[in-house]
BADREN-29926 format. One record per atom (N, C-alpha, C): x, y negated, z. Coordinates in steps of 0.05 Angstrom, whole numbers, plus 5000, padded with zeros to 4 digits. Last residue first. Layout:
<nodes>
> X; Y; Z
...
</nodes>
This chain:
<nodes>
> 6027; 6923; 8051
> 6046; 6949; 8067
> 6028; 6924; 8095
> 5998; 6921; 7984
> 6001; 6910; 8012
> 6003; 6932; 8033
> 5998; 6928; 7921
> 6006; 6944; 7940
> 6010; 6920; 7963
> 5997; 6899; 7876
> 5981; 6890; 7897
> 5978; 6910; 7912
> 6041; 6903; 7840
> 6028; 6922; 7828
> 5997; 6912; 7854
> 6080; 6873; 7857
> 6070; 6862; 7842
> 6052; 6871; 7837
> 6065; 6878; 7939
> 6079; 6876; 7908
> 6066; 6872; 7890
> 6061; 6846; 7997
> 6044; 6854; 7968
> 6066; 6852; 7951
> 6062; 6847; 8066
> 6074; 6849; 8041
> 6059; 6863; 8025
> 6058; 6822; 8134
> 6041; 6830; 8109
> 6060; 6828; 8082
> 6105; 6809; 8172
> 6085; 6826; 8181
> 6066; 6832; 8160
> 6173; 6803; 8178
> 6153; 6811; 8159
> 6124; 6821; 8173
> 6196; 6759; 8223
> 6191; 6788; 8220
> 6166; 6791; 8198
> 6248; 6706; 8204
> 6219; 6725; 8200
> 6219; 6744; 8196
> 6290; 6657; 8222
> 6284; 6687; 8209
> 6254; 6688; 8218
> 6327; 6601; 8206
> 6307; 6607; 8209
> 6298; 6644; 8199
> 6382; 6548; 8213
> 6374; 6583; 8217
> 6350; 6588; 8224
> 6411; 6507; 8194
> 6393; 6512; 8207
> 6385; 6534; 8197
> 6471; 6482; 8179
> 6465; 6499; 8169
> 6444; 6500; 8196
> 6499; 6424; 8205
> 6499; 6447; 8205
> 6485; 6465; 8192
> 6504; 6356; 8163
> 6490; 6369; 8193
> 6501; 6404; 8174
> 6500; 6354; 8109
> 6484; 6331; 8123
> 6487; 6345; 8146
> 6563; 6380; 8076
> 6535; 6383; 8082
> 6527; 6349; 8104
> 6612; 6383; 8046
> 6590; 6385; 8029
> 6558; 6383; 8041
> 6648; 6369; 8084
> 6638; 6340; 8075
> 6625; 6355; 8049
> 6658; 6417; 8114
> 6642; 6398; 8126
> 6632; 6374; 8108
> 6695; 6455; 8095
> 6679; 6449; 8073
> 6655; 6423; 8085
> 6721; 6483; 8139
> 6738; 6467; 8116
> 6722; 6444; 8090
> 6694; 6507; 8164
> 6690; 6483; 8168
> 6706; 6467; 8150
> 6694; 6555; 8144
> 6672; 6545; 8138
> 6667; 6517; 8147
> 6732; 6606; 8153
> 6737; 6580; 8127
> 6708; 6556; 8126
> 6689; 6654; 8150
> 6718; 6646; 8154
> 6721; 6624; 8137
> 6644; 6678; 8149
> 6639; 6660; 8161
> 6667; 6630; 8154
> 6660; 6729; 8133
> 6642; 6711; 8107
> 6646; 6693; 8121
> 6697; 6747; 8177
> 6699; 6741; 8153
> 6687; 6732; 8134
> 6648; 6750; 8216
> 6663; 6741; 8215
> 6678; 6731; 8190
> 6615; 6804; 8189
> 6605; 6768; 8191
> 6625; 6754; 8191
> 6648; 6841; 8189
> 6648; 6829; 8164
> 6633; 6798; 8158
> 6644; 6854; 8244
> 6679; 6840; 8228
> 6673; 6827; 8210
> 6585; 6833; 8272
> 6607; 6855; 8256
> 6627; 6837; 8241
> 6536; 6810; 8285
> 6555; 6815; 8313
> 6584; 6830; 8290
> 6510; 6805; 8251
> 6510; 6784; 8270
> 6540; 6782; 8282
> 6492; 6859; 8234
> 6499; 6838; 8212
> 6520; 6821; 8231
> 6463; 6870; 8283
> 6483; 6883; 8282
> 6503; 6870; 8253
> 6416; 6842; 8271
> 6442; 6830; 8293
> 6464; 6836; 8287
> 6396; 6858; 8228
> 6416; 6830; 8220
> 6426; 6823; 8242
> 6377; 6906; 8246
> 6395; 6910; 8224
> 6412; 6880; 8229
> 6337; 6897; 8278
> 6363; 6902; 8291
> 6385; 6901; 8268
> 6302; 6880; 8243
> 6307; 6862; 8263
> 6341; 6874; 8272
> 6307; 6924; 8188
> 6295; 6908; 8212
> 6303; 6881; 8227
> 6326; 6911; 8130
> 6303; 6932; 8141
> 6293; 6922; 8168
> 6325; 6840; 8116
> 6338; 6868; 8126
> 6318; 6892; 8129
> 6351; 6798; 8070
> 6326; 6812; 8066
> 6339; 6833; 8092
> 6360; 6727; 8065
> 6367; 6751; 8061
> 6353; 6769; 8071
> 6373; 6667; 8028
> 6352; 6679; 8041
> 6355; 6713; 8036
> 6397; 6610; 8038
> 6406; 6629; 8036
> 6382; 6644; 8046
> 6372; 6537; 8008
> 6367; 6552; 8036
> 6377; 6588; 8030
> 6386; 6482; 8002
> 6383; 6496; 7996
> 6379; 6520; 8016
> 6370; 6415; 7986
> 6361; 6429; 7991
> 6364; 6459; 7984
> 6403; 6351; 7969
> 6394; 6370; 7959
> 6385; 6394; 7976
> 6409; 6278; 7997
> 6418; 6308; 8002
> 6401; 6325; 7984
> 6390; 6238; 8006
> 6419; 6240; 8016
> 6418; 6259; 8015
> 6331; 6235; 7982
> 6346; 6210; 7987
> 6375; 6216; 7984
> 6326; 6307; 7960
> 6322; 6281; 7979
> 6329; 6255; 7968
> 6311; 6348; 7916
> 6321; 6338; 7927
> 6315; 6315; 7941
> 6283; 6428; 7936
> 6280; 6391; 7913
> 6303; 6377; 7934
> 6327; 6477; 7928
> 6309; 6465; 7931
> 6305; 6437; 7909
> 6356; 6537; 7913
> 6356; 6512; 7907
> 6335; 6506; 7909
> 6375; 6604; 7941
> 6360; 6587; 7931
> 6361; 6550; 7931
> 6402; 6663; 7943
> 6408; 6629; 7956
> 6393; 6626; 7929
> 6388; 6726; 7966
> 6380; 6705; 7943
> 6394; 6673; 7961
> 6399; 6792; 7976
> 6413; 6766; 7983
> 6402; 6745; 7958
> 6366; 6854; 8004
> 6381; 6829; 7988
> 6389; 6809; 7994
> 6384; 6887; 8045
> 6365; 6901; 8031
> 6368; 6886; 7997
> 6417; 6930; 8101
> 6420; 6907; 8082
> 6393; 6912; 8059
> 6422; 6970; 8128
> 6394; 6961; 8130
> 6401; 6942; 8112
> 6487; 6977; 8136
> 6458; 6991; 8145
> 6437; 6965; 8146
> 6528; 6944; 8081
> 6514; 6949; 8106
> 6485; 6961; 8111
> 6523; 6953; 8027
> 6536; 6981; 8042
> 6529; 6972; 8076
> 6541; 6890; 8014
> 6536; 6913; 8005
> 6543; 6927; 8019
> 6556; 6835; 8051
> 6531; 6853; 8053
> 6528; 6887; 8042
> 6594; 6811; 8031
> 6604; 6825; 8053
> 6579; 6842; 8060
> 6628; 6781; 7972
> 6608; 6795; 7990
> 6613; 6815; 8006
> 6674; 6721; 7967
> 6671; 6766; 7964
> 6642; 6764; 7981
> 6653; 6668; 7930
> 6658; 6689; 7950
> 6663; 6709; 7951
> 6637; 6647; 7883
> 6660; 6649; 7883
> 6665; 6674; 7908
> 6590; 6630; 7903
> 6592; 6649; 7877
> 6619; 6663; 7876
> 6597; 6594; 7938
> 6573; 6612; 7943
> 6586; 6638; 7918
> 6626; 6554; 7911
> 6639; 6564; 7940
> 6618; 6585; 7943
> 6591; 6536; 7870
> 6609; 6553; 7865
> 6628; 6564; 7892
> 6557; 6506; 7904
> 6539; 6538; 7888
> 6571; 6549; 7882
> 6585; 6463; 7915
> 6569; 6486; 7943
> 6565; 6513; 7923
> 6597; 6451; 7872
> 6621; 6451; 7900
> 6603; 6475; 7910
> 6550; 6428; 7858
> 6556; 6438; 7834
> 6584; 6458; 7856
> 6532; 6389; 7896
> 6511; 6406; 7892
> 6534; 6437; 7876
> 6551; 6343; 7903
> 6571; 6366; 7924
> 6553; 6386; 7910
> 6508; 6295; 7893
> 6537; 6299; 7883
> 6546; 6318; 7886
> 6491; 6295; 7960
> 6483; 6291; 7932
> 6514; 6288; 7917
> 6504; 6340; 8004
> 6501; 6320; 8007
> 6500; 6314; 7969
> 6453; 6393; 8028
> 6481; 6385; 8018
> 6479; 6359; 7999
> 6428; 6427; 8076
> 6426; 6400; 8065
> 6450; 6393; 8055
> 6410; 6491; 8078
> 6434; 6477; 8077
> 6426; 6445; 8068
> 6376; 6541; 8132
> 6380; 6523; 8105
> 6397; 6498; 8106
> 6381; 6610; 8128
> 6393; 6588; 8129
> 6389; 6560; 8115
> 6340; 6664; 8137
> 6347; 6640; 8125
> 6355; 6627; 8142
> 6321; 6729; 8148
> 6338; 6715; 8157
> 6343; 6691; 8134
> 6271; 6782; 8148
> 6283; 6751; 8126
> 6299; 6734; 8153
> 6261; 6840; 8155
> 6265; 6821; 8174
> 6277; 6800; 8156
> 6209; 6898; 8166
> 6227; 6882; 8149
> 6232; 6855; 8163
</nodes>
């Protein structure tokens, strides 16, 4: 399993802008190979900015290149500098290869 995050510093005020540019979107994940979920999450906030971070689920590693590299990235991507004065800086990209998982039941894979 492979977590791909983004995280967004959006500037104070813009909070209410950002979630509905998020909601508002078409989704481009369903039906891709290996897709698994999609959570955006809300952080605490700063001085100059709120905290959020997109956090998505793949079967592997290869799954979110191939994410990476396809038409449909492109298109979610589309339009994304139009929106520069909701953030502090670029979107920072952080993934993880799953290496221990427990469910609720305390199943560890």
């Amino acid at each position: 399993m492979y977590i791909a995050m983004n995280r967004f510093k959006i500037v104070l005020g813009h909070e209410e802008e950002f979630e509905n540019v998020w909601r508002s979107r078409e989704g481009r994940l369903v039906g891709l190979e290996g897709y698994v979920e999609f959570k955006m999450l809300k952080g605490p906030k700063a001085e100059d900015h709120t905290l959020y971070v997109s956090h998505t689920i793949w079967e592997t590693y290869d799954h979110f290149v191939a994410w990476t590299k396809s038409e449909a990235f492109k298109e979610a991507h589309k339009g994304a500098g139009a929106r520069k004065h909701l953030y502090l800086g670029g979107p920072q990209f952080e993934g993880f290869e799953v290496v221990i998982s427990e469910d609720r039941n305390g199943t560890r894979k």
